[in-house]
C-alpha positions as CSV (number, residue, x, y, z in Angstrom):
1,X,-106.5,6.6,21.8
2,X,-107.7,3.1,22.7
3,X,-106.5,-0.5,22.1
4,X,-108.5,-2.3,19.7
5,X,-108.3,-5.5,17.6
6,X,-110.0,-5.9,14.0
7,X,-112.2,-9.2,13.8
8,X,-114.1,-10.3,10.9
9,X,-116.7,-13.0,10.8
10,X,-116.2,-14.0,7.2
11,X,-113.6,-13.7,4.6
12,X,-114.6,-10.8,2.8
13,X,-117.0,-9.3,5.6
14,X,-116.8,-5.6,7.7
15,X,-114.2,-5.4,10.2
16,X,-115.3,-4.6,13.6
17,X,-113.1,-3.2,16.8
18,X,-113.6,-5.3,19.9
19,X,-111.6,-4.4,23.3
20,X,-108.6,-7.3,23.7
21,X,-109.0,-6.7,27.6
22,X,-105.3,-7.2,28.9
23,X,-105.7,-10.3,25.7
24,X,-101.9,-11.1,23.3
25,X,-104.4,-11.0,20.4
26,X,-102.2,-11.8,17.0
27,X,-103.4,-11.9,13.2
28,X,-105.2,-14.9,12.4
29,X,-106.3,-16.1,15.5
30,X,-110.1,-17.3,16.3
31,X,-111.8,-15.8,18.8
32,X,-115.1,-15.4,21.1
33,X,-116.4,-11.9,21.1
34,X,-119.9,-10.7,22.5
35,X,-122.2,-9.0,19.7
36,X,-125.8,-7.7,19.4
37,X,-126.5,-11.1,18.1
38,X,-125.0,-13.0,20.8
39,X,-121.7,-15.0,21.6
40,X,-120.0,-15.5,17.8
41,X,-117.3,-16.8,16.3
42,X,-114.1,-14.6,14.4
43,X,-110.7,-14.0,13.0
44,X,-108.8,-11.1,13.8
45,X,-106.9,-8.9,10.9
46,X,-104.0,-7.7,12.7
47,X,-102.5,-7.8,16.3
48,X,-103.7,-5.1,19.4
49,X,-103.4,-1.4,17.5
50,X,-104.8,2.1,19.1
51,X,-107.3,4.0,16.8
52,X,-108.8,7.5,17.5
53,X,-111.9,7.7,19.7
54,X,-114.0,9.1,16.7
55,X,-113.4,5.5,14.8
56,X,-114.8,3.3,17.8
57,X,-118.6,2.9,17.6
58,X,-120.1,2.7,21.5
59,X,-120.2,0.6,22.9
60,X,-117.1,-1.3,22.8
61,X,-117.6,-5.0,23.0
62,X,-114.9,-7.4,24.5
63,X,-113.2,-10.5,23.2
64,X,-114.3,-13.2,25.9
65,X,-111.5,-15.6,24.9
66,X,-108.8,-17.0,22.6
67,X,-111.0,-19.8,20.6
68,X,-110.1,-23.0,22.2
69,X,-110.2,-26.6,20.3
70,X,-114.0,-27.5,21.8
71,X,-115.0,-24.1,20.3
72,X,-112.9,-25.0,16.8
73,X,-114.9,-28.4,17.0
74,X,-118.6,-26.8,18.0
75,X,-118.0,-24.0,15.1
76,X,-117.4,-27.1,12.8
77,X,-120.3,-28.7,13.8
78,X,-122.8,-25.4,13.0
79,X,-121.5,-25.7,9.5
80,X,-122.4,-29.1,9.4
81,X,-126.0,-28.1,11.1
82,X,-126.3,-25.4,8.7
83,X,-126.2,-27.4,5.6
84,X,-129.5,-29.7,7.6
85,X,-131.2,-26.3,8.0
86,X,-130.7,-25.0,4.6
87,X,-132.4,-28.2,3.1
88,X,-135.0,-28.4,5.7
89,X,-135.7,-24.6,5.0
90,X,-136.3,-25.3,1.5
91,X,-138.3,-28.0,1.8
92,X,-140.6,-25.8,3.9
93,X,-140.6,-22.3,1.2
94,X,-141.9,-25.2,-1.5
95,X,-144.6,-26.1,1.1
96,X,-145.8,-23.0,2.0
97,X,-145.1,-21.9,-1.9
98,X,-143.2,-18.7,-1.3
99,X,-141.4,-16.6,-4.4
100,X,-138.5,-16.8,-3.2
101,X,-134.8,-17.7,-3.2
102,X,-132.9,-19.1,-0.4
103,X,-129.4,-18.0,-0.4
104,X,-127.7,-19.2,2.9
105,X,-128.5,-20.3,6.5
106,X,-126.3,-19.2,9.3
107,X,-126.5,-19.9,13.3
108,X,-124.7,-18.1,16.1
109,X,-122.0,-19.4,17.9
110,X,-124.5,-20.6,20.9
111,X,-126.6,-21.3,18.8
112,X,-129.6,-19.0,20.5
113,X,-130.7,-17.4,17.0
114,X,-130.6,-19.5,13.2
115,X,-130.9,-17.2,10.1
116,X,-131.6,-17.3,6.8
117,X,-130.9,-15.2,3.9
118,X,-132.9,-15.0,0.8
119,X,-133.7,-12.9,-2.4
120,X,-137.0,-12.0,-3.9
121,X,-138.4,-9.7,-6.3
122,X,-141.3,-7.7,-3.3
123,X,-142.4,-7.8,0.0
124,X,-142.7,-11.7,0.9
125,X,-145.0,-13.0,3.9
126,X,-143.3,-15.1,5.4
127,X,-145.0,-15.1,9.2
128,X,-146.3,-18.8,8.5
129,X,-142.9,-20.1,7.6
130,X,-141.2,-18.7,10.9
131,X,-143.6,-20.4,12.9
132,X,-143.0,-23.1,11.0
133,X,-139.4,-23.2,11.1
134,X,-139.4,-22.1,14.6
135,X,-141.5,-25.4,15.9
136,X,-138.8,-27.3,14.2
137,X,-135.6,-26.0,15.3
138,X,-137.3,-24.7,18.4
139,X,-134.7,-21.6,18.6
140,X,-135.4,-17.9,17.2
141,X,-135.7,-17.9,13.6
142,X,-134.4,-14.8,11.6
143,X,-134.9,-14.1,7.9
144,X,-133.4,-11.7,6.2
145,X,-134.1,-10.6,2.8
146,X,-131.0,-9.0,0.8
147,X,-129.8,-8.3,-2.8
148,X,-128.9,-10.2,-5.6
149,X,-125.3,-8.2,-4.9
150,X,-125.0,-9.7,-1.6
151,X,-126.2,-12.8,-3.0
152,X,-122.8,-13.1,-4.9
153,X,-120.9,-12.1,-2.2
154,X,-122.3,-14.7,-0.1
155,X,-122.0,-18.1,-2.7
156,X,-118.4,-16.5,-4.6
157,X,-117.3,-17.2,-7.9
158,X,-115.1,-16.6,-10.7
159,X,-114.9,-12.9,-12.8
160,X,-114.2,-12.4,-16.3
161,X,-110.8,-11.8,-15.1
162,X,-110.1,-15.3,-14.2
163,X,-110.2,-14.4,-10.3
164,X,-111.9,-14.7,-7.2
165,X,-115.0,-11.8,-7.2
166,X,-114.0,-8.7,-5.3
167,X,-116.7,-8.4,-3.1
168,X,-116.0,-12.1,-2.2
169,X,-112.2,-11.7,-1.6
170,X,-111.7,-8.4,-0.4
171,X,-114.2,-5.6,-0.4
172,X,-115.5,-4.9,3.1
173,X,-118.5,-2.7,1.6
174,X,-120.3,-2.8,-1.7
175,X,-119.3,0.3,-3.3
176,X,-121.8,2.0,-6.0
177,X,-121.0,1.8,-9.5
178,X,-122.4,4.2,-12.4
179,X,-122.7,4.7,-15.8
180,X,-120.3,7.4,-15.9
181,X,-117.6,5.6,-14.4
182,X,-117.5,3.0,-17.7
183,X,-117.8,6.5,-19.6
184,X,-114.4,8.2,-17.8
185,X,-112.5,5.1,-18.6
186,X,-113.5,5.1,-22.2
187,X,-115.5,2.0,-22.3
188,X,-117.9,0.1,-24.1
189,X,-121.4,1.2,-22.5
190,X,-122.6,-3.0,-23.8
191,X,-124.0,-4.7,-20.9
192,X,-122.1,-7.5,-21.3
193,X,-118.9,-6.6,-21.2
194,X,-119.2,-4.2,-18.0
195,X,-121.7,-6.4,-16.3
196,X,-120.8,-8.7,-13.6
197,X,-121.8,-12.3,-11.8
198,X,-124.8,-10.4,-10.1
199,X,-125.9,-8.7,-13.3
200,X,-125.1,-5.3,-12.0
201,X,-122.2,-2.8,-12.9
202,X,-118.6,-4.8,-12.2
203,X,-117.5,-3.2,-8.7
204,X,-113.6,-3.2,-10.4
205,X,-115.2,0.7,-12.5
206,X,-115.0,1.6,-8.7
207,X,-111.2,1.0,-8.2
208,X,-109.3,3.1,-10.9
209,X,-112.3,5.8,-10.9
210,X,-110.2,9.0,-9.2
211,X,-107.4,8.1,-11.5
212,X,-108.8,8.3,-14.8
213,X,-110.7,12.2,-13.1
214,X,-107.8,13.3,-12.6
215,X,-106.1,12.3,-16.0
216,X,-109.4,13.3,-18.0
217,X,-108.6,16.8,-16.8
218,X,-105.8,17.1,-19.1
219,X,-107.4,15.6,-21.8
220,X,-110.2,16.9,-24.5
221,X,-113.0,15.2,-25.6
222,X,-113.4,13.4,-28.4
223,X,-114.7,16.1,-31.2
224,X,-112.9,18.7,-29.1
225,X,-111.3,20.9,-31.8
226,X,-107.4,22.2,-30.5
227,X,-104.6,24.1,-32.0
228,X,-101.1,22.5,-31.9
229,X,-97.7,23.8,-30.7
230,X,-96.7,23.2,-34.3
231,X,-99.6,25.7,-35.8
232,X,-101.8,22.5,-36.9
233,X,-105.3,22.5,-35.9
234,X,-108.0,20.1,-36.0
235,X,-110.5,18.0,-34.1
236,X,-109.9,15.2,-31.6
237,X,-110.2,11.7,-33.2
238,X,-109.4,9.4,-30.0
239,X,-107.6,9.7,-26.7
240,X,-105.5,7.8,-24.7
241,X,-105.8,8.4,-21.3
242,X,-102.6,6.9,-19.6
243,X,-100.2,7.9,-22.2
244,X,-102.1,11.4,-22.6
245,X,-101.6,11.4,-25.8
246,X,-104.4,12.6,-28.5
247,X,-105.0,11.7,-32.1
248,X,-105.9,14.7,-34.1
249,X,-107.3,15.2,-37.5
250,X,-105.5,17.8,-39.3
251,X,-106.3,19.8,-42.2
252,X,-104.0,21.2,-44.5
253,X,-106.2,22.3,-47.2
254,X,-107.9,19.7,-48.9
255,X,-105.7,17.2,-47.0
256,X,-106.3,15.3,-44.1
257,X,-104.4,13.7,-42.0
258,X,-103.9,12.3,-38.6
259,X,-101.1,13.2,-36.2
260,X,-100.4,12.1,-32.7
261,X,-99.5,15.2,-29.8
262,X,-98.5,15.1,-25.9
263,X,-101.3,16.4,-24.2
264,X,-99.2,19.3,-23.3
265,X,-98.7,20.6,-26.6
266,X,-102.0,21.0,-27.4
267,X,-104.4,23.8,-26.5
268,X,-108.0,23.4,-26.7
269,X,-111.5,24.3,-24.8
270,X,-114.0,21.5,-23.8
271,X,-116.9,22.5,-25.4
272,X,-118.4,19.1,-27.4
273,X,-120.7,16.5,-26.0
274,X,-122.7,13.6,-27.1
275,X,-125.7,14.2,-27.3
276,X,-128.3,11.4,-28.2
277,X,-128.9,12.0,-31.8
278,X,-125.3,10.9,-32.7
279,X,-126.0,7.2,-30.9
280,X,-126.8,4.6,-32.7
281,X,-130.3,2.6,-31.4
282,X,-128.1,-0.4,-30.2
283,X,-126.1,2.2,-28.3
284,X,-129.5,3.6,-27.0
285,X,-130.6,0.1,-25.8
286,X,-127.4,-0.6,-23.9
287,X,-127.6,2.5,-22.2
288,X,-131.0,2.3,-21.3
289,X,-130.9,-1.1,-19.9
290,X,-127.6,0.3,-17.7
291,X,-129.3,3.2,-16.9
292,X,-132.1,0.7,-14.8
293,X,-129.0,-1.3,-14.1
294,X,-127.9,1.7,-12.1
295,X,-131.3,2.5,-10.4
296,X,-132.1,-1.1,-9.4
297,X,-128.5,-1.2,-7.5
298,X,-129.6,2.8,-6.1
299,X,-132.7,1.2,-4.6
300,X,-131.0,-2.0,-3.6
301,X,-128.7,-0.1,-1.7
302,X,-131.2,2.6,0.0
303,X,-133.0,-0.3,0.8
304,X,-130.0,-2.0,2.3
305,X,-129.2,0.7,4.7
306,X,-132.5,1.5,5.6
307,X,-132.5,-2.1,7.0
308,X,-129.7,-1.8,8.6
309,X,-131.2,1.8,10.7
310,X,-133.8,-0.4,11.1
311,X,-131.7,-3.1,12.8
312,X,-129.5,-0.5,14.5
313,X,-132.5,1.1,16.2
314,X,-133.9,-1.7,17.4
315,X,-130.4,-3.3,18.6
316,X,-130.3,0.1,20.6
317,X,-133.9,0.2,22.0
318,X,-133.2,-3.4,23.3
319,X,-129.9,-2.2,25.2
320,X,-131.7,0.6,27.1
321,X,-135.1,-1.7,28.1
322,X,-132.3,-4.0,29.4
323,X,-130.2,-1.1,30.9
324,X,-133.6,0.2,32.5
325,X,-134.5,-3.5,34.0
326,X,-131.5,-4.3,35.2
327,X,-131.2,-0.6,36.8
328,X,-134.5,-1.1,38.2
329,X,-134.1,-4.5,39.8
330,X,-130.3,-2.9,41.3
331,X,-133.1,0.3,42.9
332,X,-135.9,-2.7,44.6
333,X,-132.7,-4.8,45.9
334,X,-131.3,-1.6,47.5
335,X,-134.2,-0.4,48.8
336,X,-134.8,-3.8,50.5
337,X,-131.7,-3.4,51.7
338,X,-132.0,-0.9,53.5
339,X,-135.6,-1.9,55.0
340,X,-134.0,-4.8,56.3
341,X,-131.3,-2.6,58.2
342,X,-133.1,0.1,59.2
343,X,-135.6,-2.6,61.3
344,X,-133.7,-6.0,61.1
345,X,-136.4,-8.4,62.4
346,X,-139.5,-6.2,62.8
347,X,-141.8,-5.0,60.2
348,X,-141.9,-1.0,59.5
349,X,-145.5,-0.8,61.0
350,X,-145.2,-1.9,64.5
351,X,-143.3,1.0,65.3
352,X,-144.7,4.2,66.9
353,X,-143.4,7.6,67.7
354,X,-143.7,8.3,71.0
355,X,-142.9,11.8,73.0
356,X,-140.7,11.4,76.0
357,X,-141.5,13.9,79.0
358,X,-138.4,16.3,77.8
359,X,-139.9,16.7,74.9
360,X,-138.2,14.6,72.5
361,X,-139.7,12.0,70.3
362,X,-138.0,7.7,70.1
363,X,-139.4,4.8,68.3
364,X,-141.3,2.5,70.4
365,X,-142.1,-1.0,69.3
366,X,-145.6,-2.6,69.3
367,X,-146.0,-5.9,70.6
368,X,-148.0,-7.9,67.9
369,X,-151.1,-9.9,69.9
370,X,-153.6,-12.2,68.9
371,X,-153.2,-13.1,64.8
372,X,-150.0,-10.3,64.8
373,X,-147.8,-13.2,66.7
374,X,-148.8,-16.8,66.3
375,X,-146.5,-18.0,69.5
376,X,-148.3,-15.1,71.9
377,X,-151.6,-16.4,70.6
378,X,-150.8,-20.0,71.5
379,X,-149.2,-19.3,75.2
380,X,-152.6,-16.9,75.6
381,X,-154.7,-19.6,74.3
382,X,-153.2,-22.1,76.4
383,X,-153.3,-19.4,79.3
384,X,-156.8,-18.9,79.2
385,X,-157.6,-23.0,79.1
386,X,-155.4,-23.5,82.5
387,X,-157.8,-20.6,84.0
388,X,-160.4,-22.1,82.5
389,X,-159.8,-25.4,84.5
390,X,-158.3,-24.0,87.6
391,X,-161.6,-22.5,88.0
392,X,-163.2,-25.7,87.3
393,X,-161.3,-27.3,89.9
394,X,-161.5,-24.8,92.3
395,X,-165.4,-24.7,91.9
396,X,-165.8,-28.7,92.3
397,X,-163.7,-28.5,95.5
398,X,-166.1,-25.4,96.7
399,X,-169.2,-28.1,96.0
400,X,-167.3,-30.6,98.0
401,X,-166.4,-29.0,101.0
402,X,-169.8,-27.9,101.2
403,X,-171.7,-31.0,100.9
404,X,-169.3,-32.2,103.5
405,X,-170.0,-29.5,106.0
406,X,-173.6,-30.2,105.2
407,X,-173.1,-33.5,106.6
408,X,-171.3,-32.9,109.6
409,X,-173.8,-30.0,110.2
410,X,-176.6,-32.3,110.4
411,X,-174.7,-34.9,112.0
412,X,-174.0,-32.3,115.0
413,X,-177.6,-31.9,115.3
414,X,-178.9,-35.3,116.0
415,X,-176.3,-35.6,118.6
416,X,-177.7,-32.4,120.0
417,X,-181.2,-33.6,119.6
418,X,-180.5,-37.1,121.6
């Protein structure tokens, strides 16, 4: 077990664990948490709670801090710098005259990366608009292409219901809808009336889906033909599924009528299905255009999650070439380390191994001469310019004296001579 806290980043978003560190975390409080996109800005759902191992995706992150008021006011003012990038961003699709739609902008807490979400029918180039953008706002520009699902979830709105959309309120994860779920609830298969905000199957078929299973297993189909506890026997008219009750067309010779039985009174074998020849073409039409309803959202959504593998791997491969610098700059500092302790002062290669007469072999140190050592250069320099004059000196003074005993030399001869 391990402590976590549940933060969100928007109101209807993915929760995600981050370690409180030693942190009195409670619901509702804004905090600063460390994420693959950098320093952002949350809420968290509840208080500290522990949560099995096999729930926390690795690695944990931690909560840096409790939001303070300066980072209440500088969240405040990247919503207000937001709605400047948003205009400025399309200002620049109309320029560059992309097909597409810009949803939302976004930045980061510290404001290192801006994004921008959009929708479009294909692939859109958009390497000329980065640069673009990026010369502008001189941070790293981000933009993300998503569905028109997520679209909804991001701007909000009203349902046919008369409340806020689910997947703007409270769904964490957009579920996938079918045909057959409007089918086990005994709907009308008319695009309009199962259809929501976005255009695709309402996300609320999702939410009473296992219920109306497990009911349907009592019930027969519609054309079934069952037996009553009474002896009556006819086919199935109309069910209802949360009274389980059926509606049966009996005959009683050339009579018809129709009688209402409990579900448990009634025995019967599912055999009939509705096959296409019994629809009518306006039935056809609606089901078709659901049916492409239903693959548009399939591909929507494996297109979804393969961007978010995409975006997974690469958050990943960026942690290890990190991991692998910083381990690699810890390995050179250590290993300079020790250098430096192993020979504090003197470079590895002026020492020499040298063999002692018992044998045994000690590091001797070179003396560096000449260019090795620029003060031993200088004192020999200056050594060999004193010898240089001293034998200058000494060679004038050997001239001297011997011009002056030439003198008295010849002096002593004249006296001789006289």
């Amino acid at each position: 077990m391990t402590k976590v806290v549940g933060i969100r980043f928007n109101m209807a978003g993915k929760i995600y664990y981050f370690d409180p560190c030693g942190q009195e975390i409670e619901r509702g409080q804004h905090v600063i948490v460390e994420t693959a996109r950098g320093v952002e800005y949350g809420f968290a759902v509840g208080g500290v709670k522990e949560v099995e191992d096999e729930e926390i995706v690795a690695p944990l992150k931690p909560i840096i801090r409790i939001a303070t008021p300066e980072d209440d006011a500088h969240n405040e003012e990247n919503l207000q710098k937001k709605k400047e990038a948003f205009a400025i961003c399309k200002e620049k699709i109309k320029k560059h005259g992309l097909d597409m739609k810009l949803v939302d902008a976004e930045y980061t807490f510290d404001n290192n990366k801006l994004l921008f979400y959009f929708t479009a029918d294909g692939r859109i180039d958009f390497r000329d608009l980065v640069k673009d953008l990026a010369s502008v706002f001189k941070t790293r520009i981000e933009l993300r292409q998503i569905g028109v699902r997520d679209e909804i979830r991001l701007m909000g709105g009203i349902g046919v219901c008369g409340r806020v959309l689910c997947c703007h309120s409270y769904l964490t994860d957009l579920v996938s809808v079918s045909i057959k779920m409007a089918k086990e609830q005994n709907l009308s298969l008319n695009p309009a009336k199962i259809s929501g905000v976005c255009g695709r199957l309402m996300c609320c078929l999702k939410n009473e889906e296992e219920t109306y299973e497990e009911l349907n297993k009592n019930l027969p189909g519609v054309g079934d033909y069952v037996t009553a506890s009474d002896g009556a026997h006819g086919t199935v008219q109309s069910v209802n599924v949360l009274r389980q009750t059926v509606r049966v067309i009996v005959e009683e010779g050339d009579e018809r009528e129709i009688k209402e039985y409990p579900t448990t009174e009634l025995q019967f074998k599912k055999m009939y299905k509705r096959n296409g020849s019994e629809m009518t073409e306006e039935d056809k039409e609606a089901l078709a255009l659901l049916e492409q309803m239903e693959k548009q959202d399939r591909l929507e959504k494996a297109e979804r999650e393969a961007n978010q593998a995409a975006e997974r791997e690469a958050r990943q491969k960026r942690m290890e070439e990190r991991q692998a610098k910083k381990e690699k700059g810890s390995k050179n500092s250590g290993n300079a380390n020790r250098q430096e302790k192993k020979l504090p002062g003197a470079a590895p290669e002026n020492v020499d191994k040298v063999e002692t007469p018992d044998g045994k072999e000690k590091k001797h140190r070179r003396r560096n001469r000449g260019k090795g050592n620029h003060a031993e250069g200088d004192k020999s320099q200056k050594k060999e310019s004193d010898n240089a004059k001293n034998k200058e000196t000494n060679a004038n003074r050997h001239g001297q004296n011997s011009r002056h005993n030439g003198r008295e030399h010849r002096s002593h001869s004249n006296k001789d001579q006289a």
